[in-house]
MARDO-115369 format. One record per residue (C-alpha): residue in three letters; x negated, y negated, z. Coordinates in steps of 0.05 Angstrom, whole numbers, padded with zeros to 5 digits, always signed. Layout:
N
ALAXYZ/...
END
This chain:
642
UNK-02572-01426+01336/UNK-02561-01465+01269/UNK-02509-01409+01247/UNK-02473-01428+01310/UNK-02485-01506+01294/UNK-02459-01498+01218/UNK-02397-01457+01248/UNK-02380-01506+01297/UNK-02390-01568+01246/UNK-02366-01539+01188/UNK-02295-01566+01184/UNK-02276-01535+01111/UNK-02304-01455+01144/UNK-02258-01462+01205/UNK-02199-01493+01157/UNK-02199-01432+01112/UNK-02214-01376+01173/UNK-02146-01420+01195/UNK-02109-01398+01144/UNK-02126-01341+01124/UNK-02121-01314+01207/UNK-02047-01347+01194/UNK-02029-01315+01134/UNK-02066-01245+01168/UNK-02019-01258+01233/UNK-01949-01272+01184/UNK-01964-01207+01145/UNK-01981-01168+01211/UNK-01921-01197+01247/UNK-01877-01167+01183/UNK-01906-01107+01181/UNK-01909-01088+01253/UNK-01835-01099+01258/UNK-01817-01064+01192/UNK-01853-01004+01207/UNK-01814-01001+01271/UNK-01749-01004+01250/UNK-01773-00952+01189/UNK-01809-00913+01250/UNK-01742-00915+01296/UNK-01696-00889+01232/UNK-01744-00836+01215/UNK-01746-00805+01289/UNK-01659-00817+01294/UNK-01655-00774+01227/UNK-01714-00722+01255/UNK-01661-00718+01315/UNK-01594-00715+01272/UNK-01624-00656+01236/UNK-01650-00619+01294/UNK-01576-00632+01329/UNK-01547-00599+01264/UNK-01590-00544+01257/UNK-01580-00518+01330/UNK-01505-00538+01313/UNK-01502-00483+01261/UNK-01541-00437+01289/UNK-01505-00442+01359/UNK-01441-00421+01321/UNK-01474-00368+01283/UNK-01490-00330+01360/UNK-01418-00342+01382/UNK-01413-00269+01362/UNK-01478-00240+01385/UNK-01476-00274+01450/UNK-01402-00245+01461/UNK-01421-00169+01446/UNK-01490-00181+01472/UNK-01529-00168+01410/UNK-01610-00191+01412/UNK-01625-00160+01345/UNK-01567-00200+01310/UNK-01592-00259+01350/UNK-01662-00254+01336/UNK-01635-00253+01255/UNK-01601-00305+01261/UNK-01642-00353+01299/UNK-01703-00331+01254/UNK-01667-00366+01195/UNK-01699-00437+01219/UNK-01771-00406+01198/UNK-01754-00440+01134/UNK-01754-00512+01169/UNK-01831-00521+01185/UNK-01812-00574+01242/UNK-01786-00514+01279/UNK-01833-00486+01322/UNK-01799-00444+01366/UNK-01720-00421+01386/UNK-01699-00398+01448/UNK-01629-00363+01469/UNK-01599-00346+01539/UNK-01533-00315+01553/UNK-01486-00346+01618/UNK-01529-00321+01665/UNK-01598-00344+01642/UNK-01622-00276+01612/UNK-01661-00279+01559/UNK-01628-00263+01486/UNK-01671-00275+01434/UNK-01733-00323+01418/UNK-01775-00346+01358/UNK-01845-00378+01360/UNK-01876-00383+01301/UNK-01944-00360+01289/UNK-02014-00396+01284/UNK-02019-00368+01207/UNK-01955-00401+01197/UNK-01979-00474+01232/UNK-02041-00477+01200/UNK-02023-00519+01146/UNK-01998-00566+01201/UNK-02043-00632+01195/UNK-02028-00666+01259/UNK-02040-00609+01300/UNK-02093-00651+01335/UNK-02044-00686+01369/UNK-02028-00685+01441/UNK-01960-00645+01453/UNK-01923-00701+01492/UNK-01932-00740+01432/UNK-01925-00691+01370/UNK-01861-00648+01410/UNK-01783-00654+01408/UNK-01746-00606+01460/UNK-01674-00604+01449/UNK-01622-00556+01487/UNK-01560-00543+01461/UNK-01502-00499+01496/UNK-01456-00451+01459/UNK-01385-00455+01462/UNK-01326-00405+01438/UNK-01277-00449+01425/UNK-01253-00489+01486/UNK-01281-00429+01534/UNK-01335-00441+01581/UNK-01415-00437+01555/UNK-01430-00367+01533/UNK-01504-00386+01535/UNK-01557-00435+01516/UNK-01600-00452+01454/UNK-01664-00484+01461/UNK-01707-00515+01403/UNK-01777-00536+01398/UNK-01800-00578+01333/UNK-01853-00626+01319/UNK-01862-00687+01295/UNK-01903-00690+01235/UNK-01859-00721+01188/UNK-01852-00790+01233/UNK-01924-00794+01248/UNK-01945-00778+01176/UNK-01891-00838+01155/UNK-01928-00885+01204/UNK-01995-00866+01173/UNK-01974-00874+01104/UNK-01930-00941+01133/UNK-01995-00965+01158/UNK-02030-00953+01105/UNK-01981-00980+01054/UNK-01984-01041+01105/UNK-02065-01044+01096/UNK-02061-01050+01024/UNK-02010-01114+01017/UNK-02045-01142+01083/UNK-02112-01142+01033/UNK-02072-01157+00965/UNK-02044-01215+01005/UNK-02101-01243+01024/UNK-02145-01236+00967/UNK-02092-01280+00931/UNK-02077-01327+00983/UNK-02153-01350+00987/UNK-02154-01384+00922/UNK-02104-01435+00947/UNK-02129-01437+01015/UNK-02191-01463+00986/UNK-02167-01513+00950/UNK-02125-01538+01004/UNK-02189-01535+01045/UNK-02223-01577+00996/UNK-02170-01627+00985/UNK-02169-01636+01060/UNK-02246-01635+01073/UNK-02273-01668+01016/UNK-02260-01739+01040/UNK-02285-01723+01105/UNK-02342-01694+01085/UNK-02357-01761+01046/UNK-02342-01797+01104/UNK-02391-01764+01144/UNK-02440-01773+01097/UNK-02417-01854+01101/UNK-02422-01851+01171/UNK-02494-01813+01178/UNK-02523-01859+01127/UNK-02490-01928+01170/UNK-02521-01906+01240/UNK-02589-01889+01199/UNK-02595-01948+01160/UNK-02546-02003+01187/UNK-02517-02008+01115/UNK-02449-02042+01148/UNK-02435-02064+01065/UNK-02421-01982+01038/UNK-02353-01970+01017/UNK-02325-01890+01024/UNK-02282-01881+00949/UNK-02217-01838+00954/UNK-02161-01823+00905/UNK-02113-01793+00963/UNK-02054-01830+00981/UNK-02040-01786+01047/UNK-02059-01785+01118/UNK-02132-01776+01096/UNK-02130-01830+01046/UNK-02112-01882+01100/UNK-02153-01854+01143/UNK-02207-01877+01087/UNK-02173-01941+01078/UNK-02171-01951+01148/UNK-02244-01935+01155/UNK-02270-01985+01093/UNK-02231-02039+01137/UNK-02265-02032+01189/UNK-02331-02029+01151/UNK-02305-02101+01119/UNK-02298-02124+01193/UNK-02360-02100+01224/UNK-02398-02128+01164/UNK-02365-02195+01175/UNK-02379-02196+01250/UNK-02449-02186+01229/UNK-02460-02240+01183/UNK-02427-02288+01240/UNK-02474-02259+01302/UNK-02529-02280+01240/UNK-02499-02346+01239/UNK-02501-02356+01314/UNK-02566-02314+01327/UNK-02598-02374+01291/UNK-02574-02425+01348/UNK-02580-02385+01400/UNK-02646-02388+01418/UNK-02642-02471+01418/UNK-02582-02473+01457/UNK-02620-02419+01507/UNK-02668-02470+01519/UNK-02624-02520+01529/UNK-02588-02487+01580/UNK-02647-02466+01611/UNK-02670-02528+01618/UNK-02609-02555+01639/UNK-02606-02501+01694/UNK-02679-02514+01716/UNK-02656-02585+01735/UNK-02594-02571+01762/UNK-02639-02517+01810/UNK-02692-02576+01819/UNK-02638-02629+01839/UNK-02600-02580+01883/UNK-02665-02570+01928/UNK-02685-02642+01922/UNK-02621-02652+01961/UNK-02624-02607+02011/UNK-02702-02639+02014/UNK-02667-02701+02024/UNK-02621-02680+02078/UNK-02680-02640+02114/UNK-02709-02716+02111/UNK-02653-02759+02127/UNK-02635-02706+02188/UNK-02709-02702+02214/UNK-02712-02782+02208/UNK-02639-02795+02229/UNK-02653-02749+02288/UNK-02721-02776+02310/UNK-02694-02855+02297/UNK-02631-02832+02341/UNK-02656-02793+02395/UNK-02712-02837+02415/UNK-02669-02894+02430/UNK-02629-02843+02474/UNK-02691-02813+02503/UNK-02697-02883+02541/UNK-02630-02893+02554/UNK-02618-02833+02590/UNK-02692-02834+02620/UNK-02671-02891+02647/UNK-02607-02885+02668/UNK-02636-02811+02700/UNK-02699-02860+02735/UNK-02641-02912+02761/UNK-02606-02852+02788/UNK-02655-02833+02827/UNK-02668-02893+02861/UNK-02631-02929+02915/UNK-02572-02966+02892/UNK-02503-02992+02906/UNK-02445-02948+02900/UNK-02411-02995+02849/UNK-02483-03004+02814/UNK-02488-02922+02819/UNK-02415-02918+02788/UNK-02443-02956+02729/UNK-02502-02921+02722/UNK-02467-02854+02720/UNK-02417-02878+02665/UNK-02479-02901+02623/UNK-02517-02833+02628/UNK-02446-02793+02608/UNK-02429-02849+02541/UNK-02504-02833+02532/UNK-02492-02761+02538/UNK-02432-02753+02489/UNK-02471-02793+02446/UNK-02531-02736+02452/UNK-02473-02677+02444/UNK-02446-02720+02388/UNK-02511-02714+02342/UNK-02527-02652+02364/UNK-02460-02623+02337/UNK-02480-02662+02270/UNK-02543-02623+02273/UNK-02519-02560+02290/UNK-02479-02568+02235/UNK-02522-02578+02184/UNK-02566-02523+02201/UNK-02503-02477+02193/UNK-02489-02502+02126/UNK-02563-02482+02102/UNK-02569-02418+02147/UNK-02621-02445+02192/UNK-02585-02434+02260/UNK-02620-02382+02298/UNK-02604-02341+02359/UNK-02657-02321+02414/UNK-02652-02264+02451/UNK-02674-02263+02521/UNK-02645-02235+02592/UNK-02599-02269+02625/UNK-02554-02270+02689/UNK-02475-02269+02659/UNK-02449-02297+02725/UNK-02509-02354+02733/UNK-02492-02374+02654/UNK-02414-02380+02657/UNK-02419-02413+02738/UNK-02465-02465+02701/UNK-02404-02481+02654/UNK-02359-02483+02703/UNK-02398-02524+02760/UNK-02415-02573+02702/UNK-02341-02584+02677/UNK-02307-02573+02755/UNK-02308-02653+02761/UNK-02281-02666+02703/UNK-02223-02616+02708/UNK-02213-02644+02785/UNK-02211-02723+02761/UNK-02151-02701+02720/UNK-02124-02653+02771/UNK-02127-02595+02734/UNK-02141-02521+02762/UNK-02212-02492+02736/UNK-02207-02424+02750/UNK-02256-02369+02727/UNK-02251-02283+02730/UNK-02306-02235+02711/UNK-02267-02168+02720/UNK-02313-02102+02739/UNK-02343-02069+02710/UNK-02391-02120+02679/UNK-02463-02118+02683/UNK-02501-02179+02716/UNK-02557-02183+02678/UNK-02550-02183+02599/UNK-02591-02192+02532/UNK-02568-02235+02486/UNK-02575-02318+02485/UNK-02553-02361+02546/UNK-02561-02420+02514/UNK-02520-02407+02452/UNK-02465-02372+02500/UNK-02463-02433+02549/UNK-02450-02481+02483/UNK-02393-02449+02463/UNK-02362-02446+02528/UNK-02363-02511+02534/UNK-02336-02531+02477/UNK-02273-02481+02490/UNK-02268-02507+02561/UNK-02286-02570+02553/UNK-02236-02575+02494/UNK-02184-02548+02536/UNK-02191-02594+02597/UNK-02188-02648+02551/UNK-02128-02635+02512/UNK-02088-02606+02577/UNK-02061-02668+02618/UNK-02026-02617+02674/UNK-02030-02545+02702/UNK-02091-02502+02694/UNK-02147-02488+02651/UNK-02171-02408+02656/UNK-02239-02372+02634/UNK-02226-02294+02638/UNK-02289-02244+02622/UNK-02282-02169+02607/UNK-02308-02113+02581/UNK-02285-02090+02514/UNK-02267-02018+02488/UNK-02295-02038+02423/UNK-02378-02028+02418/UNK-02423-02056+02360/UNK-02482-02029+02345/UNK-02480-01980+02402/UNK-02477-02044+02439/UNK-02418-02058+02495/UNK-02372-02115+02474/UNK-02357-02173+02531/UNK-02289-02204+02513/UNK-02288-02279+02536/UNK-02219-02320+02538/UNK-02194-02393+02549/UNK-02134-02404+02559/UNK-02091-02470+02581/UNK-02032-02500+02591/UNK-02027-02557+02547/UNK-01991-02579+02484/UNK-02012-02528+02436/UNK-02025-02530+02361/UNK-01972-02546+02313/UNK-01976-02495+02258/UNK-01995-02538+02208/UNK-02051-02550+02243/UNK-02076-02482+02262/UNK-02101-02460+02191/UNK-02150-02525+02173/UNK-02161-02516+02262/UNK-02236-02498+02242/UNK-02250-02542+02183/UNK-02301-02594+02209/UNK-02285-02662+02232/UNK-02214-02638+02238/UNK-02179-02638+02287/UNK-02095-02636+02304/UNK-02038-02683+02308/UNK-02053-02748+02334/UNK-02017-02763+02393/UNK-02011-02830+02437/UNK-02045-02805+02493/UNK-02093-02753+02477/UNK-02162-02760+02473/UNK-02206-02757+02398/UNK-02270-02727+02379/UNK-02310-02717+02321/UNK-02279-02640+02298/UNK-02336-02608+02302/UNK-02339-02569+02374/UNK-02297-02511+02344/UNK-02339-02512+02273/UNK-02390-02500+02310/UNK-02372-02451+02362/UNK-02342-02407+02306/UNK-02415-02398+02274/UNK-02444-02392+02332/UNK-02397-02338+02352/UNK-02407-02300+02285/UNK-02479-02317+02279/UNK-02480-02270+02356/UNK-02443-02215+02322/UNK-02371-02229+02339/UNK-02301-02269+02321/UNK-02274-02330+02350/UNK-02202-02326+02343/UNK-02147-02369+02381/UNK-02069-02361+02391/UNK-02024-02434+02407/UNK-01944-02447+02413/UNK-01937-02517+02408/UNK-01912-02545+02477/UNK-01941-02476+02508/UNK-02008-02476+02509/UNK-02069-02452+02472/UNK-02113-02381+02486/UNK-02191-02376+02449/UNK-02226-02317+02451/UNK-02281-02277+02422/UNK-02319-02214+02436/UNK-02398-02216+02437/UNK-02452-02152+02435/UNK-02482-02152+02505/UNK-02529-02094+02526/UNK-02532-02087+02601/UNK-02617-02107+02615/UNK-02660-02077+02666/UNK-02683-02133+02716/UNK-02748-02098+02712/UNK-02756-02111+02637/UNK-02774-02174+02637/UNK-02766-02249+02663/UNK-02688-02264+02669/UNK-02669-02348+02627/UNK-02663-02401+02668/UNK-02591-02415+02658/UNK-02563-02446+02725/UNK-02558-02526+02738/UNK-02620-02554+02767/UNK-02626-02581+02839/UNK-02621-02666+02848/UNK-02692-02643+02884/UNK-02750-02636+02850/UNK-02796-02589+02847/UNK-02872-02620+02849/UNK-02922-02586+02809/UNK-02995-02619+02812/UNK-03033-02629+02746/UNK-03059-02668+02695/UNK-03018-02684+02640/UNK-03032-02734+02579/UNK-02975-02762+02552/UNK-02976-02785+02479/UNK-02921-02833+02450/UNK-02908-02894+02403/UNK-02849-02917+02436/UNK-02858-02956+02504/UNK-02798-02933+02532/UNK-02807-02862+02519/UNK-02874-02872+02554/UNK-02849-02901+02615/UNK-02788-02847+02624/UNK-02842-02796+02612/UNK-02883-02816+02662/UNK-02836-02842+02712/UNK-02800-02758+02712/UNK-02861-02734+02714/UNK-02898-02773+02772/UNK-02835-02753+02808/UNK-02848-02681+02794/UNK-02916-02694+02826/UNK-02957-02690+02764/UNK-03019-02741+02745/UNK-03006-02775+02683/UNK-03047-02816+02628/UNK-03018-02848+02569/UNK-03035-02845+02491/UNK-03002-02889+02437/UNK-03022-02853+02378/UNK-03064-02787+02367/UNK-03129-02819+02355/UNK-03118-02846+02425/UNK-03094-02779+02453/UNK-03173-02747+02412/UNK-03210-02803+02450/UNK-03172-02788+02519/UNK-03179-02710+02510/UNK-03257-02722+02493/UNK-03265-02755+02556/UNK-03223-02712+02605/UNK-03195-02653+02628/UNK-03127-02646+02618/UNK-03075-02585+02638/UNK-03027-02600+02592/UNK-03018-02641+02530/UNK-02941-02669+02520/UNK-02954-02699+02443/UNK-02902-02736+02403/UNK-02912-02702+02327/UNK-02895-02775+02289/UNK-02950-02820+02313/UNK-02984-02880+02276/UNK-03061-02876+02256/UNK-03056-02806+02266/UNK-03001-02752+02269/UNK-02982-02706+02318/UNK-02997-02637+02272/UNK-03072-02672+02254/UNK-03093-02701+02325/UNK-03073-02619+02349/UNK-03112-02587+02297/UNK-03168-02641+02307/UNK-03168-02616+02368/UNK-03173-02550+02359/UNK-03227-02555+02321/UNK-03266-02592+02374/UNK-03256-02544+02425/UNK-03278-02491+02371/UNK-03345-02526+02358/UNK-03356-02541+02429/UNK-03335-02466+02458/UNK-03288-02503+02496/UNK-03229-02470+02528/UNK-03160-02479+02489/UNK-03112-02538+02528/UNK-03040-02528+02517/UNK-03013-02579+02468/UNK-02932-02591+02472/UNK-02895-02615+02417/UNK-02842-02669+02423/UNK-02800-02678+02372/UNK-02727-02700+02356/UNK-02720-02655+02294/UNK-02722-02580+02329/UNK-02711-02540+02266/UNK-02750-02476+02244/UNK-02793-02516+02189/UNK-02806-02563+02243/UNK-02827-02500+02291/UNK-02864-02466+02241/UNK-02907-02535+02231/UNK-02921-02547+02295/UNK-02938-02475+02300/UNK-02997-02479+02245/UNK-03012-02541+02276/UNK-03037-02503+02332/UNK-02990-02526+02386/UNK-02964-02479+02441/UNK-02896-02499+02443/UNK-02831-02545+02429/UNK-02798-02600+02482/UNK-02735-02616+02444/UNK-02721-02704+02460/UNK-02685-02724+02498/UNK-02694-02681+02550/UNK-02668-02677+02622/UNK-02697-02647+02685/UNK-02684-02573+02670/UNK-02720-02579+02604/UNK-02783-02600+02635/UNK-02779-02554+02700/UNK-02777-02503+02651/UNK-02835-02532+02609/UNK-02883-02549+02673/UNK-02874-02479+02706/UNK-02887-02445+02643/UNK-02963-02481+02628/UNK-02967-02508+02702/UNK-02952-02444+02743/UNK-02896-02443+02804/UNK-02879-02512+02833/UNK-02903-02520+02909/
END
């Protein structure tokens, strides 16, 4: 193994093996084609006297061959014994017969020193015919001869050929080695430089040289780069120095930037949760109210107003909700359920709810769900439903004539292994100018303002494009202004098995209410919220007491037997979260059955969820909230209505 190694690294060994193999392969090269040529003139002359021989001797048997002679022949023919390359003579007359012939003996070849040799290689045949004159062949002379004399010049060609071959190289490795030394010497120093740098990080050695060739820049080249490395070092000392300080600097620099970031979004969380609640209890009266005067005998003119109230207060609601929904997209807190739902209920609740508004501007509200599309579905109603109307709502109220369509198919495309339900708007109104279409999604954008068409506040398509993603598709759209606009997305919904589970509520609830006896106690700070509270659910059916704060709502609980809890979570004296687990912990030490406790808030975000969760409360009533909301609610803790 370390043979091999010192073979492989030993530069000066493989230079000189280089040049000696070269000067080996020259001389070869020579020799091989000299002895050749010598080879190929030594067989023509072998040949040239052979032809001459049987030329004499052919005109010597003119006569015997005319008067048919054999003893003058055999005489004659046995004058080539002197020639020991003959071997053997043959003569035939005209017709073939034999004449004469000549072999010579084994006591006269046994001075032959070749004689090992194969005959096809050590054998010339030559056949000559014999004339008289011009006259036809009299007969034929054959003669056998070897070749000793061309194989005996190749031997002593060869090795003639061995000897320079060894002279040659036994002078041409003095200077071999000193041109391998020359060559090697400074690279053997540099190694040495180079082994001694990586061992010892000694960046300041210098590798000396007196050669002004390749080799010597080479060198040159290599001290440079020394000079530069060792520089570079002494500046990364320099700045290794600082570096530390202005590590810590940045750190801490970093570590407040971090700290002020999520004091921020602490802030928002705060100014949303307190925005929302100051907002949305305000509007919790106003449309409990307006919901209460509804329901009561009134006027037609009186009813007119009443309605127009509850729908300012309404866009009002969908207006901070959109905010809200927005924000929670911007931090990644918007989550989707998934539930079963009936597909036709959902989309005929979109399109019962926006039918009047579509026939007050005498549009056409048409809807298709082509087969084959399953009824029942898993995915989120809710979600599904907002985005609709946004896309149809939007398009009613930017179309001022001809027809607003909702078209649902399947898709060839699957997700997941799940089916894909395309869903498309499209309507007849002005379209969207193309400068508009690429910012089309940006928040509180919206297109060119025209004289006549309605505003918002930009953020129904915002939102309906995360929502869209956030379900697993694309909402993607297609306008040419003065022709129209067409939305439409694809969503992941796996056919469900009614027997599976319960199917969402997502169709419009009845003007007539279901009644659904119990006891509730109603906690609240504001007075209005109290009396809308109590005045939906007393016509629901239900027995209600009221509670302004939570120590009021522990007292009450203490003292009777309630089916249901509905608790505000920001109360004076005591919060919602602490009266819940005070609770709790009462019926705990008393062994007393568990009452469900509902949260109301106006801040229905997962931290808010989670809090209410560990708080020990059994679910979330998002204010305001409408009819639907608390059907829902009271046949989930109450049981089926009567």
């Amino acid at each position: 193994m370390s043979a091999s190694r010192a073979w492989h690294t030993s530069l000066g060994t493989r230079l000189r093996i280089v040049l000696m193999a070269m000067a080996g392969i020259a001389i070869l090269i020579y020799a091989i084609f000299t002895l050749l040529h010598g080879l190929r003139e030594v067989d023509q002359l072998t040949r040239q006297h052979l032809n001459l021989l049987a030329d004499v001797v052919g005109r010597n048997l003119e006569a015997p061959l005319v008067f048919n002679d054999p003893k003058a022949a055999e005489e004659t023919i046995r004058s080539l014994s002197t020639d020991p390359a003959v071997l053997a003579v043959r003569v035939v007359d005209s017709k073939g017969n034999l004449l004469a012939e000549y072999a010579r003996t084994g006591s006269e070849a046994k001075d032959n020193p070749i004689d090992w040799l194969p005959d096809s290689f050590n054998r010339i045949r030559l056949q000559r015919p014999i004339r008289l004159g011009g006259s036809s062949p009299l007969g034929e002379i054959e003669v056998v001869a070897n070749r000793d004399q061309f194989w005996l010049t190749a031997a002593n060609g060869a090795m003639l050929w061995l000897i320079i071959t060894v002279v040659t190289l036994a002078v041409a490795v003095f200077p071999a080695r000193r041109l391998q030394r020359s060559v090697t010497k400074p690279i053997e120093r540099l190694e040495r430089a180079t082994h001694e740098i990586a061992a010892q990080k000694r960046f300041s050695l210098r590798v000396e040289t007196d050669a002004q060739d390749e080799i010597g820049r080479l060198v040159e080249s290599f001290n440079a780069m020394l000079r530069e490395i060792e520089s570079r070092d002494q500046e990364l000392a320099r700045q290794r120095d600082n570096l530390e300080t202005e590590v810590t600097e940045r750190t801490a620099e970093l570590a407040a930037a971090k700290e002020a970031a999520e004091e921020a979004l602490r802030v928002k969380s705060r100014f949303l949760a307190t925005m929302s609640h100051e907002i949305r209890t305000p509007l919790t009266g106003i449309l409990g109210m307006t919901r209460l005067l509804l329901a009561a005998p009134l006027p037609e003119e009186q009813r007119l107003l009443a309605e127009k109230a509850q729908r300012s207060g309404q866009l009002l609601l969908d207006l901070l909700d959109g905010v809200l929904d927005y924000s929670r997209a911007e931090v990644g807190q918007m989550e989707i359920a998934t539930q079963t739902f009936s597909l036709p209920d959902a989309v005929e609740g979109v399109i019962s709810t926006l039918l009047p508004t579509a026939q007050a501007k005498h549009l056409e509200l048409t809807c298709q769900l082509a087969d084959p599309l399953p009824e029942l579905v898993i995915g989120d109603p809710h979600r599904l439903k907002q985005v609709l109307f946004n896309l149809v709502g939007n398009a009613i109220k930017f179309t001022n004539s001809g027809e607003v369509r909702l078209g649902i198919i399947a898709s060839r495309r699957q997700l997941a292994g799940k089916p894909m339900v395309r869903f498309k708007v499209s309507d007849t109104g002005p379209g969207i100018a193309p400068a508009d279409q690429a910012r089309l999604f940006d928040a509180f954008t919206q297109g060119e303002v025209l004289p006549a068409r309605p505003q918002g506040a930009g953020l129904g398509l915002a939102i309906s494009r995360e929502l869209v993603a956030l379900m697993g598709g694309d909402l993607r759209f297609s306008s040419t202004l003065g022709h129209g606009s067409t939305f439409w997305f694809e969503l992941p919904l796996a056919p469900a098995d009614p027997e599976t589970g319960d199917v969402g509520e997502v169709t419009a609830v009845s003007h007539s209410l279901p009644q659904f006896p119990g006891r509730l106690l109603l906690v609240d700070d504001d007075e209005i919220n109290l009396e809308v509270g109590r005045g939906l659910l007393e016509l629901m059916g239900c027995q209600v007491q009221l509670a302004r704060d939570g120590e009021e709502a522990l007292a009450m609980a203490g003292q009777h037997d309630f089916d249901l809890i509905l608790m505000d979570c920001q109360l004076p004296v005591v919060d919602g979260w602490t009266a819940a687990r005070r609770l709790r912990e009462i019926e705990r030490e008393r062994n007393l059955p568990p009452t469900a406790i509902v949260a109301m808030t106006s801040y229905n975000m997962p931290e808010e969820q989670r809090r209410c969760a560990e708080a020990g409360m059994n679910d979330v009533l998002t204010k305001p909230f409408d009819e639907s909301q608390v059907i829902t609610l009271l046949r989930a803790w109450l049981g089926d209505p009567r």
